[in-house]
Structures are given as structure tokens and as C-alpha cells.
N, C-alpha and C positions, 0 to 999 in steps of 0.2 A: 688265159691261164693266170694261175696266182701264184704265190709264195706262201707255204701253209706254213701255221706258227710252230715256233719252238726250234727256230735255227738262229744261231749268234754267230757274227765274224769275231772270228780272233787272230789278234796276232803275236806270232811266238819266234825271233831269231830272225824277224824282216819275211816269215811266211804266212802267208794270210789262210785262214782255216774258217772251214766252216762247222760251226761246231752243236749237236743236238742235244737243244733243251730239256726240260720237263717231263711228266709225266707220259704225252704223248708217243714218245719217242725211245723206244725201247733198248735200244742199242748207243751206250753211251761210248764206245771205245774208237765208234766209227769216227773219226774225223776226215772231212774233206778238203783236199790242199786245193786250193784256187789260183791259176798262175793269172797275169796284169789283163788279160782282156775275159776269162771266165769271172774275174772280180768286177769290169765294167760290166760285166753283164747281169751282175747278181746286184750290181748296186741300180739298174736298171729297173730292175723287176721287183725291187722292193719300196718300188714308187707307186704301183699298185697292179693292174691287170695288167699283163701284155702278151703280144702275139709273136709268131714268130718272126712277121714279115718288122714288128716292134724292135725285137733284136738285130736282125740282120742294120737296120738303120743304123745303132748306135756303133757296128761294128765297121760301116760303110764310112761312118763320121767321122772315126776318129784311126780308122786303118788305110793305107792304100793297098786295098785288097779287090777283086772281081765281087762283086753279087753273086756268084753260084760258091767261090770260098766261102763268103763272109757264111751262106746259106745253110751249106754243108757245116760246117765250125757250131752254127746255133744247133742243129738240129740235132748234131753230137751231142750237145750239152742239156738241151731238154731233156735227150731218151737218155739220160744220163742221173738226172734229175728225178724225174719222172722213175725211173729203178730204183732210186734211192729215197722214194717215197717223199719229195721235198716240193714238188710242184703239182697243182693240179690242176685240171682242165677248168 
């Protein structure tokens, strides 16, 4: 999976947002709030390709969490993504 272009991090009052660029992206008013581990994960993925089992690691590394949390936590956040038209296979 990738990160398709035309999304910026911002940050506004110590909240970090994800926020849609360009022409691509139709919907400017959407902003997406990122709480401290969907931010590690998005800083992840814009490293370049990654998998899910890709995420689950970095969430594995830096949380004392089970492998089926850290799992379930990524998977939310794909089909998450993936609705919001931001990632793609």
C-alpha cells in the first residue's frame, strides 16, 4: 500500500491534522485529527510502500501492546484511510 499525494500534516493548538491538498482532492473542509500513534503510523507510511504486517511492527516497537491490539488498531486505520480515499493498495 501507498500514501496517494495531496495530503499535508498540520499542526494547529498542539493537534496534528491531516490535511487535503490540490486539485485531486475534492473535499477541502475534510480535516483529519491524528492522535500520537495514528501520527506514528502515518509518518511510517510516508516512507514509502507498506504492509500491514509493516504497521503492526512499528506499533509493536514502540507500544507495550499484544500483536492482535497493535493488529486490530492498524486495520482500523487502513479501512479508515482507505474510506477516505488516502491510501491505496
Amino acid at each position: 500500500m501507498k500514501i496517494k499525494s495531496g495530503f499535508k500534516l498540520n499542526t494547529v493548538c498542539g493537534e496534528t491534522f491531516l490535511v487535503p491538498m490540490g486539485e485531486g482532492n475534492v473535499d477541502y473542509s475534510k480535516l483529519i485529527a491524528l492522535n500520537e500513534s495514528s501520527l506514528l503510523l502515518w509518518k511510517r507510511m510516508e516512507q514509502g510502500d507498506f504492509s500491514t504486517d509493516d504497521l503492526v511492527k512499528v506499533l509493536l516497537e514502540e507500544y507495550e501492546v499484544t500483536e492482535e491490539v497493535a493488529r486490530q488498531d492498524v486495520e482500523i486505520i487502513i479501512r479508515q484511510f482507505k474510506e477516505e480515499n488516502i491510501i491505496t493498495e
